[in-house]
C-alpha positions, 0 to 999 in steps of 0.5 A, spaced: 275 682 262 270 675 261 272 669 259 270 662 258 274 657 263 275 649 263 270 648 267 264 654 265 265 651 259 264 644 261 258 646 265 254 650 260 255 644 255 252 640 261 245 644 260 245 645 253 245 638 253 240 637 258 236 641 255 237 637 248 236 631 251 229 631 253 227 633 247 227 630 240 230 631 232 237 634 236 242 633 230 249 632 233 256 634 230 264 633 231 270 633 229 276 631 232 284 635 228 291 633 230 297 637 226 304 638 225 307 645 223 313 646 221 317 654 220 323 655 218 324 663 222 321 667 226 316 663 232 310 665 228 307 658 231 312 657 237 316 660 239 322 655 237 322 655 229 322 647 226 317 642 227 311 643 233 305 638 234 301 643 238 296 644 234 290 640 236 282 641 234 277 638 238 269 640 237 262 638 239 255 641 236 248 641 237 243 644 233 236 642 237 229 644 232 225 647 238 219 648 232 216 655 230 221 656 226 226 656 231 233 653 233 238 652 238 245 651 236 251 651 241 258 649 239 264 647 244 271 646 242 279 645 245 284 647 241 291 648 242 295 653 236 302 654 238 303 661 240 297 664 237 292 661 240 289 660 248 289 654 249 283 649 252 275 650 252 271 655 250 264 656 247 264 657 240 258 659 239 250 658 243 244 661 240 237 662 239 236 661 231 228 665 230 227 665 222 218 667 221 215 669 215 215 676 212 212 679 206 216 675 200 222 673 204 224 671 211 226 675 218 232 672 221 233 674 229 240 671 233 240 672 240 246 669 245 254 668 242 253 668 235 257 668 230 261 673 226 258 672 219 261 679 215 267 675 211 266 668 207 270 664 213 269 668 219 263 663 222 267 657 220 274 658 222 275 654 228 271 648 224 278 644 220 272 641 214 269 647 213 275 653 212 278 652 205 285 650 209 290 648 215 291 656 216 286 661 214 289 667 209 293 671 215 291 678 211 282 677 213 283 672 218 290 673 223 290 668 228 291 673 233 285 677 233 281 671 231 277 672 238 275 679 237 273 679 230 269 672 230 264 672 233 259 677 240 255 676 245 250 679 242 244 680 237 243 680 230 238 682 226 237 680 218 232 680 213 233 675 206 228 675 199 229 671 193 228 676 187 229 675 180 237 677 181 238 671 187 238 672 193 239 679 197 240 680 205 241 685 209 244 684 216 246 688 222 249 685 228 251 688 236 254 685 242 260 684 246 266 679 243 270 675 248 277 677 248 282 672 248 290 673 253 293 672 246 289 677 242 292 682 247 299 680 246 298 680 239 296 688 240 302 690 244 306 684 244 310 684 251 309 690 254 306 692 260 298 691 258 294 688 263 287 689 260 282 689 255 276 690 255 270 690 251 265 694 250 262 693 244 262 691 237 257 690 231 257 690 223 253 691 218 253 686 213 250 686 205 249 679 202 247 677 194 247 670 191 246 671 184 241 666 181 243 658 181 248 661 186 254 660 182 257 668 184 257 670 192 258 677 194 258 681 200 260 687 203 260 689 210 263 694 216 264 691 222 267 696 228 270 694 235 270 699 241 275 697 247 277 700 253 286 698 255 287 698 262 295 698 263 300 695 269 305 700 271 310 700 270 312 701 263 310 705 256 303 704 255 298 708 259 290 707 260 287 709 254 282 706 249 283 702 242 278 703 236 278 697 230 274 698 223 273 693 218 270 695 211 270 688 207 269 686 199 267 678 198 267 674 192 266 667 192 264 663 185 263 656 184 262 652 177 263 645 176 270 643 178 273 650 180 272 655 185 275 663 185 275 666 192 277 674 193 277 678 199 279 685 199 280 689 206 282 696 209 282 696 216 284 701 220 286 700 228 286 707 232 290 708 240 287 713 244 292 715 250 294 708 250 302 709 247 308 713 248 307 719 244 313 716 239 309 711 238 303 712 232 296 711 235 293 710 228 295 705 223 291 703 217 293 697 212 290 694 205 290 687 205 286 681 202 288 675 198 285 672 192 285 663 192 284 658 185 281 651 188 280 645 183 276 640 185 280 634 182 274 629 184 269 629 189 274 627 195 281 630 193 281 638 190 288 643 191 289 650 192 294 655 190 292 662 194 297 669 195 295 674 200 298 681 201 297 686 207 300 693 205 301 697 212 301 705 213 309 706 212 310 711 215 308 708 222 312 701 221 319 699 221 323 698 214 321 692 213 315 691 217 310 695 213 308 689 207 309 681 207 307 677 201 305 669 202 305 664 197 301 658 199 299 652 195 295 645 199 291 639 198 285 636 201 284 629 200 277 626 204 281 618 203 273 615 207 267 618 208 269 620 216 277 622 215 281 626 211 288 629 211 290 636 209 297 639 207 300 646 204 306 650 204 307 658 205 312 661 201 312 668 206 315 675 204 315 680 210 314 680 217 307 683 218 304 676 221 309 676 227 306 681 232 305 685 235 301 690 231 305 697 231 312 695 231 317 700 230 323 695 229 323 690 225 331 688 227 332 679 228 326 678 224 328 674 218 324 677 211 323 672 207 322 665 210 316 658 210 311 655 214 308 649 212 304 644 216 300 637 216 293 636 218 289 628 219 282 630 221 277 626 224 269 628 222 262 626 223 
């Protein structure tokens, strides 16, 4: 399994910049987050419930216009998420960005890691000024699948044309994620998994902007195909893992309001992997729907509720659903600072990993996680 350490990470940074700085029209971004979290049970962020500051976001991009209609954009962050999340630095995101002419619309040709485009947030989830909160809907977005779901090293090839009604665009995307400890563990929990491998992922993405882009919607599939090498001894065995998502999006925007929904079924196969009292296919619906008011152009609040409905027949009594009540608050108090806040009132235990659990027992059903963000941008 590949991964970006520290120092890769810091040396390809080295030449992307290099390369930027000998040319001209680069445009340069970064952001810089601390937060606090609180929950009230069952480790969800730390493994001690209460208050943790180890939540801390870091980022530096480029995007260098190289002329042609084409782009170099890269992306490298440090963040530190409690639990759920590998601390240090990783790329993002490097790619070549391509978008000619063709016919009555435009052709647009990714190559390098790029980013996850199926789902409304998913290419902007690690940047805390562009997702719509400090944590993003557990149901689409788990932050223990984050590094398998996001982004690829890859390909992806789409083709966009503004028509009479609005913006329509089909795009198709292949490659291989980078996969994180963390998804691992969140997968199997302790057990006695040594590797995850991935062998190849891709998605298929159909995007339409009504006219004067009031309304949003996509629809996608996205499929990973990994391979599962165990660490004997212990229950799990060599086997391959399967994971399919068929998504629905909706975002609508007017004047001081904004709806988002979205709808998914995913659907997570083992083959050979689990003892055989253990389920090797579990389905789920899930999604979650968000109200925002834009109070003024520097302070809006949210109020969002997300479900995940698993297959009851796979999982522990009260592990196979979990409800979350959240309402927050962004407030952009200068140009470059702003601090963000929300609480989650939470039902269920489905967020706590791992995936397939068959005994929910010492996990508290009904508990809350709130937490604070000041984020510096530019």
């Amino acid at each position: 399994m590949y991964k970006w350490k520290r120092s890769q990470a810091r040396w390809c940074w080295c030449l992307l910049t290099s390369l930027a700085w000998s040319l001209s029209a680069t445009e340069w971004h970064g952001f810089a987050g601390q937060g606090l979290v609180y929950t009230s049970d069952n480790g969800f962020f730390d493994q001690d419930s209460g208050w943790s500051g180890e939540y801390t976001e870091l980022g530096l991009s480029l995007a260098q216009d190289l002329g042609n209609r084409t782009r170099l954009a890269g992306q490298v962050l440090y963040r530190q998420a409690g639990d759920n999340y590998d601390q240090g630095f990783k790329l993002d995101y490097l790619f070549l960005d391509w978008r000619p002419q063709l016919g009555e619309g435009e052709l647009a040709l990714q190559l390098g890691r790029i980013k996850n485009q199926a789902w409304l947030y998913s290419a902007f989830q690690d940047t805390p000024v562009a997702r719509p909160g400090i944590f993003m809907p557990q149901s689409v977005y788990p932050d223990g699948l984050r590094s398998m779901s996001l982004g690829l090293d890859g390909i992806s090839l789409g083709y966009g044309a503004n028509t009479e009604l609005g913006r329509m665009a089909l795009s198709f995307a292949y490659g291989k994620p980078p996969i994180s400890d963390n998804a691992e563990r969140t997968i199997f929990g302790d057990l006695n998994s040594r590797e995850l491998k991935a062998n190849s992922s891709r998605y298929w993405l159909l995007d339409w902007q009504t006219p004067g882009q009031q309304f949003e919607f996509k629809l996608s599939w996205l499929a990973g195909d990994f391979d599962h090498k165990a660490s004997p001894p212990g229950p799990l065995s060599d086997g391959n893992v399967k994971m399919e998502f068929l998504t629905g999006s909706m975002i609508y925007s007017r004047e001081q309001w904004e709806l988002t929904l979205e709808l998914m079924k995913r659907h997570f196969r083992a083959w050979r992997v689990f003892p055989a009292v253990v389920p090797s296919e579990v389905d789920a619906e899930l999604g979650y729907i968000q109200l925002r008011r834009i109070i003024s152009p520097r302070l809006s609040v949210f109020g969002r509720f997300d479900y995940i409905n698993m297959d009851t027949s796979v999982s522990a009594a009260n592990y196979d659903q979990t409800k979350d009540y959240t309402l927050g608050l962004n407030w952009q108090f200068n140009a470059n600072w702003q601090l963000r806040a929300e609480y989650h009132w939470v039902d269920g235990v489905t967020w706590i990993p791992p995936l397939v659990r068959l005994d929910a027992r010492g996990l508290e059903e009904n508990w809350q996680m709130g937490a604070v963000q000041l984020i510096y941008a530019f």
